[in-house]
Each structure stands twice: as C-alpha cells, then as structure tokens.
C-alpha positions in Angstrom: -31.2 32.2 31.2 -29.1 31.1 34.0 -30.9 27.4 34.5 -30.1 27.0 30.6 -27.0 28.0 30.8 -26.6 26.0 33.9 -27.7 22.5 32.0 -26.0 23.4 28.8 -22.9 23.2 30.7 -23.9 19.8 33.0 -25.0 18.4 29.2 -21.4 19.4 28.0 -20.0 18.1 30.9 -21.7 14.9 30.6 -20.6 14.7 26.8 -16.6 15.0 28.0 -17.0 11.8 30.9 -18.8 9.6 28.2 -16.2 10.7 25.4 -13.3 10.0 28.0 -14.5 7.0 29.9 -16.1 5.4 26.7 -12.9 4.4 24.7 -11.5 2.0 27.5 -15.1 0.6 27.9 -15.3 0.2 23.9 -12.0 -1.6 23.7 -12.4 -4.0 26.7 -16.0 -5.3 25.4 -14.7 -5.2 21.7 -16.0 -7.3 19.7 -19.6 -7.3 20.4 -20.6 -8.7 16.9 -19.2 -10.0 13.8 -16.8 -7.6 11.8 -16.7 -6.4 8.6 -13.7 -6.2 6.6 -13.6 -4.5 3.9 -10.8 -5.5 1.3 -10.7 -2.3 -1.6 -8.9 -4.4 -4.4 -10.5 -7.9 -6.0 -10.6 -11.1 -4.7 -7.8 -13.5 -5.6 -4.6 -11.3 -5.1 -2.1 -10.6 -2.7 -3.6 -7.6 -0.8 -6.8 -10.1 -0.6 -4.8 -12.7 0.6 -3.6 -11.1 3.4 -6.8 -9.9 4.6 -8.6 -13.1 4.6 -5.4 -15.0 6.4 -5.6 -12.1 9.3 -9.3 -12.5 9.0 -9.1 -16.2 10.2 -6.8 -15.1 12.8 -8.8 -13.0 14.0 -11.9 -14.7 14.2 -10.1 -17.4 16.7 -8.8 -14.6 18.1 -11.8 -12.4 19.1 -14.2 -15.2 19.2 -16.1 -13.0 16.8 -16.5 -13.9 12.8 -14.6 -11.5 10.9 -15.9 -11.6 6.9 -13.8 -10.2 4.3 -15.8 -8.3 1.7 -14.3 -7.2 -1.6 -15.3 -3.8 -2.9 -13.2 -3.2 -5.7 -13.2 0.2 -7.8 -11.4 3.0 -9.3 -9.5 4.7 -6.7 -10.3 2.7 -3.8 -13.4 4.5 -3.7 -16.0 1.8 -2.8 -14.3 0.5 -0.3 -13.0 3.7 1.4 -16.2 5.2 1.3 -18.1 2.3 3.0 -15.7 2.6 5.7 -15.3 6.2 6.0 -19.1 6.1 7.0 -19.6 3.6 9.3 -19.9 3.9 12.7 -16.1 4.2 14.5 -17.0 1.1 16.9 -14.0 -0.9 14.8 -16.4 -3.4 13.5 -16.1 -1.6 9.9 -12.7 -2.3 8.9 -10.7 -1.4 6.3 -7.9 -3.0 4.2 -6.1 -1.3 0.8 -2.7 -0.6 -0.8 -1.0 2.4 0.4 -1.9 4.5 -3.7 -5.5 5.2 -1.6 -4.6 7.7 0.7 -1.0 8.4 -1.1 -1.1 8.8 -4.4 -5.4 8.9 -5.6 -5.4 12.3 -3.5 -3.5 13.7 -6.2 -4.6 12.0 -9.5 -8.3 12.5 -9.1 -9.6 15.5 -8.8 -12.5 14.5 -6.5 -12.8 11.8 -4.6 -16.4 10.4 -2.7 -13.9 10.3 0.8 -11.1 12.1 2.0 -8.4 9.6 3.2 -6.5 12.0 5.6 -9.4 13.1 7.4 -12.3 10.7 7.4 -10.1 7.3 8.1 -8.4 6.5 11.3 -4.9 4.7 10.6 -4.5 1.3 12.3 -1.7 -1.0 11.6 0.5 -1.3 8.4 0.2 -4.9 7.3 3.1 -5.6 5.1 6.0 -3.4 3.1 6.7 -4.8 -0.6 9.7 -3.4 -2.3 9.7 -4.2 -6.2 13.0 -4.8 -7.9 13.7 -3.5 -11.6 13.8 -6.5 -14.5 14.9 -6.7 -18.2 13.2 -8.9 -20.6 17.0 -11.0 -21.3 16.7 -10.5 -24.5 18.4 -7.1 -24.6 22.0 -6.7 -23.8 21.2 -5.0 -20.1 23.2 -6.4 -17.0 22.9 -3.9 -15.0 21.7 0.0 -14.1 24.5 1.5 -16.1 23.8 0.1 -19.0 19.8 0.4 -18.8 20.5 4.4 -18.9 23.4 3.7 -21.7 21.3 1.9 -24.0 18.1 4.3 -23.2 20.3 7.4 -23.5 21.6 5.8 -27.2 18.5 5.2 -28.9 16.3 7.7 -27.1 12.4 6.4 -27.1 13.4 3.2 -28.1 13.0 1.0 -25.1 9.5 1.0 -23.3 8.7 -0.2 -19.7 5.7 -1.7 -18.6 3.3 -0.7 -16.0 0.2 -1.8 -13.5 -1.7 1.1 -14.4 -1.5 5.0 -14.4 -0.5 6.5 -10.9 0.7 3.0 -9.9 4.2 3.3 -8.3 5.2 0.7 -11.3 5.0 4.2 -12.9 5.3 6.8 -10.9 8.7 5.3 -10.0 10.2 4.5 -13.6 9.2 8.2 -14.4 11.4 9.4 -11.3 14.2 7.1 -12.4 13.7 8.8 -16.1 13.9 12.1 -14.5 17.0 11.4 -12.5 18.8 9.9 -15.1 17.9 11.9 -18.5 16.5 9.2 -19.8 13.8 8.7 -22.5 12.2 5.4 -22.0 8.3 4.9 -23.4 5.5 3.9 -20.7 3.0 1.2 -21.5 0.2 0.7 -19.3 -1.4 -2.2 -18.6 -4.2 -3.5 -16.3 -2.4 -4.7 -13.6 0.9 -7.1 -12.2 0.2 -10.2 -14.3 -0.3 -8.4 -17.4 2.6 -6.4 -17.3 5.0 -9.7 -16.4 3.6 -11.4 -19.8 4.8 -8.4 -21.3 7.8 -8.7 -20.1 8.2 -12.1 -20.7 7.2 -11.9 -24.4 9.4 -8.5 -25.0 6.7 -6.5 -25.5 8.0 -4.4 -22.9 11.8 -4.4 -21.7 12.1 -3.2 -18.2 9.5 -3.0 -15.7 9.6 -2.4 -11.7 7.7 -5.4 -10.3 7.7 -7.1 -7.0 10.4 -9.8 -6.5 7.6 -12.9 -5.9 6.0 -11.8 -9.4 9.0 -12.9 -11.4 11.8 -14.7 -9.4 9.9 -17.7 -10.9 10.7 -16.4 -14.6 14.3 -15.7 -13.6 15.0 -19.4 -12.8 14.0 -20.5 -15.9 15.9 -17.4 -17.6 12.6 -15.5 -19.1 13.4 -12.5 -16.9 16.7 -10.7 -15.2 16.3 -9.2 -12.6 19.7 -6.3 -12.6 18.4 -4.2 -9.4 16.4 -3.9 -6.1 14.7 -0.5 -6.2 14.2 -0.2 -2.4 16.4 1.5 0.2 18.0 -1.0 1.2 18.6 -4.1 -0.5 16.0 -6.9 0.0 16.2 -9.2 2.8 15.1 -12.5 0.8 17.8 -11.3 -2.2 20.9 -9.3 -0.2 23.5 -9.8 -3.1 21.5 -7.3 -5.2 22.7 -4.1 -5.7 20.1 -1.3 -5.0 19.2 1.3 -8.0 20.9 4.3 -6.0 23.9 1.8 -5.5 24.3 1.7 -9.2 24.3 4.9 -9.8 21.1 6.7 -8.9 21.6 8.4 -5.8 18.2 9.0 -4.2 16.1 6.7 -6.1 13.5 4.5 -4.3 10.3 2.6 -4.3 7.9 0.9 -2.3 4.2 -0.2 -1.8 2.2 -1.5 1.6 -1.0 -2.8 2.6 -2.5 -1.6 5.6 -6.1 -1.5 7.9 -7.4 1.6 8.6 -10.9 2.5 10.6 -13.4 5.2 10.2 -12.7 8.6 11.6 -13.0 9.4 15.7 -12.2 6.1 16.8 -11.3 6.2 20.6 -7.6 5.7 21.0 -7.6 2.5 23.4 -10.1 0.8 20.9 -7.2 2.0 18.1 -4.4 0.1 20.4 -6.2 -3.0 21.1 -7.3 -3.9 16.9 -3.8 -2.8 16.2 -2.0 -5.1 19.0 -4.7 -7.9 18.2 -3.7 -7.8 14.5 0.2 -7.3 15.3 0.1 -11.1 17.5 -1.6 -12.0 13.7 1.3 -10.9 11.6 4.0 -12.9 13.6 2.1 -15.6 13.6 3.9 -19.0 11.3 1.3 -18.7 8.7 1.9 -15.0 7.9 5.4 -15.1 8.1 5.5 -17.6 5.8 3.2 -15.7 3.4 5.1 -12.9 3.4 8.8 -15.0 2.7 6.9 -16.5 -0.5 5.5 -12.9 -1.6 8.6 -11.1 -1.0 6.8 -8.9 1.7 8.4 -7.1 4.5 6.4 -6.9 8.4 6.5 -3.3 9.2 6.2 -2.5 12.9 5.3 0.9 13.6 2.6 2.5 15.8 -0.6 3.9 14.9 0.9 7.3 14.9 4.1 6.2 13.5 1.7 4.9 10.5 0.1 8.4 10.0 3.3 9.8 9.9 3.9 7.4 7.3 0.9 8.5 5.4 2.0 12.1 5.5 5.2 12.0 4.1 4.4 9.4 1.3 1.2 11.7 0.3 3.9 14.7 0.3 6.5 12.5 -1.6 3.9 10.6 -4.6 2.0 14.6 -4.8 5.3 16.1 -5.6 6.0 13.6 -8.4 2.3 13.3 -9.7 2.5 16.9 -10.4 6.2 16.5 -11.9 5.3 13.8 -14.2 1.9 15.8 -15.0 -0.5 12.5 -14.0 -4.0 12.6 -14.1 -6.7 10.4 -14.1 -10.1 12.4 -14.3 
C-alpha cells in the first residue's frame, strides 16, 4: 500500500512540473502548424472581415498559415462548439460577436457549449457603438421628440431590428422601458435588411452602427438624431448621446473578439493575445476600423472576462425584463 501510494504521489507530482513548466514551452514553440480560425457568423460581413485581415497578419507574423473558416448558425453554436472542443494548444481559434457568450446564455434554453466555462477569453478585437436613426420622413430631430411623437400616438411608430436578442433590440426595448414609450418592434434578418427598411419607411427608427448608414445620411435617406454609446463617438463628436438627451443611463454597444478553448496555459494566452494586439495597430486595421465606425479596445485577457461577466449580467437582466426567448 505504501509503494502505491508512494508512486501515486511521484505520478501527481510529475503531473504539476509538466502543467507548470509546459505553458512557457507551448508559447515559445507556438505555432507548430497551421491554425484554424474559426469565424461563427457568414462570410462577407464585418465580423468576417476582421478575421481574415488579422488572419493575414498573422500568417506573416507566425510564419504559420492561419485559415479562416466560416461556421455560421443559430446562436454561434457551430462555431463555439468546434472550438470549445479542440485541443487548448491555440491552433483552434475562435472569432464571434460579443451576443455568444452575452446575450445567447439567456435566450436559449440549452446551448451544445457553455461560453463561460468551456472558452478561454483572448483579446477583444474591436468595440462598435450604433447610433439611433429616423427614416426623415417623420418630423423627428432629436431624442425629445422621438419619445413625444411615440408617447402621442402610442403603437404607431415601429423600429426595426437585426433579429430577436440582437442589441438592435434588446436596446430599443431598454430605451422603451426608460422612457414609457410604446414603439412596435419589427424584426428582420440582419443589418442590411433592416437599413432598407429604414430607407423605404417601413420602419422609422432603428439603432444601427454609424458605417451602415452615414452613407444614406449624405444623400438625406436617413437622420441620424443620436449616438447611443457612453460617450459620444470619436469619428462623429458633435452628436449628442441618448442619455444626453434625456435618457439618463441608456447605452449600447457590440464587439468582436477571439476566444480559445478551455485550460489554455496562461503564457500561451499572453503571447496570441500580444501577437494579435501588434495586428490591430497595424495601418490596414486602423483604417478598417475608421471606415466601419469601430473602436480598438485594449484590455487584458482578464480585463476581457471581466468584460464578459458584467455584459452577461447586464443583457440577462434585460432578456428577462423584456421576456425574450428564442427556443
């Protein structure tokens, strides 16, 4: 009994070196093959974008291909799940909007992965702030007389939407709540969908992202009356925020981000998120982000999972306010 308790606790011993001497050895030899990452949304828009520029990047970077594969579903599923099984060596990558580990959680009522425990965040790629727009055919300037002319003719005025459980609605029913206002929801399939809409009048107001429709503002088929941010956005500072008009508390905001499977070592953490960092100041991404109104976010790996835990907290409180579900 004594010799096996003797080698259990050499074995176990053993086990704690490798697990404490492996992550440095992981993250100086890393890459040792070509990476996989894996994009959660369809080819062809912005999040997809982004992933294939720091894909390039990269590549040069590592001297290792990187190939961006698209696995889009409902949920984020495919893609999460591909990820959240693979082997935490970093050469399974994962790239989606912030709604996977946020706001998902809270509209599905079972999910094939579980984003807080079974993904390791990495870096936050980019912070997009939407702005609120009024098809100009109705008489709305700014955010005091959207609630005016909702608050008049209750259930008159609609606003369009990406989709159920998307911030383009979680956030309009927050700004309903705060302001006591009736104002109808129409969903629709995603971004450039819902900016026809608004374009044709089919819907009035929307909350959209500033590159979608400052386009359509120059040539006078949208106004744009508010940024819905904290803060007022850096490409557009003379616009008034919502909460500065009026809505104290109100705001919205969407990122992108990489995240890695579960129980990856911290120093092989540190070095993808560094190596993708050098990416994102790079000229090509900052120029990407200027022409798609995106914001560089610089926090920390664990500066990111805080991130994640407050906005899961903040979208699960107003999930269950606005009574969303999507089973």
């Amino acid at each position: 009994m004594r010799d096996c308790s003797t080698k259990a606790a050499l074995f176990a011993a053993a086990l704690a070196l490798l697990a404490t001497t492996s992550g440095p050895a992981i993250a100086q030899t890393f890459p040792s093959r070509t990476v996989k990452l894996i994009v959660a949304v369809p080819a062809g828009g912005v999040t997809d974008a982004m992933a294939r520029i720091v894909a390039q990047r990269l590549t040069e970077a590592w001297g290792q291909t990187v190939v961006v594969e698209n696995r889009p579903s409902v949920n984020y599923a495919a893609g999460a799940q591909s990820v959240a099984l693979s082997e935490p060596d970093g050469l399974t990558l994962l790239v989606a909007p912030d709604a996977m580990v946020t706001a998902s959680p809270h509209l599905f009522t079972k999910l094939p992965y579980n984003p807080l425990t079974e993904l390791t965040p990495i870096i936050v790629l980019c912070r997009i702030t939407p702005v609120l727009a009024i098809n100009p055919a109705l008489a709305i300037h700014n955010v005091q007389e959207l609630i005016a002319a909702a608050k008049a003719k209750p259930g008159s005025l609609n606003y369009g939407s990406f989709g159920v459980g998307h911030y383009s609605h979680l956030s309009m029913e927050d700004f309903k709540q705060r302001t006591g206002t009736d104002i109808v929801h129409i969903p629709y399939r995603g971004a450039p969908q819902a900016t026809i809409a608004l374009i044709t009048g089919d819907v009035g107001v929307e909350l959209i992202p500033l590159s979608s429709v400052e386009a359509h503002e120059k040539d006078g088929k949208i106004r744009i009356i508010a940024a819905a941010g904290e803060k007022r956005a850096v490409l557009r500072p003379e616009l008034p925020t919502v909460a500065e008009q009026g809505v104290p508390g109100f705001s919205t905001t969407g990122w992108f981000a990489m995240w890695g499977p579960a129980n990856m070592a911290p120093d092989l953490v540190k070095r993808i998120h560094a190596d993708v960092a050098k990416v994102l100041e790079l000229p090509q991404s900052r120029e990407f982000f200027q022409t798609n109104s995106f914001e560089r976010v610089g926090l920390t790996p664990d500066q990111f999972g805080q991130l994640i835990q407050d906005d899961f907290k903040h979208w699960g409180t107003l999930i269950k306010a606005v009574g969303a579900k999507l089973d």
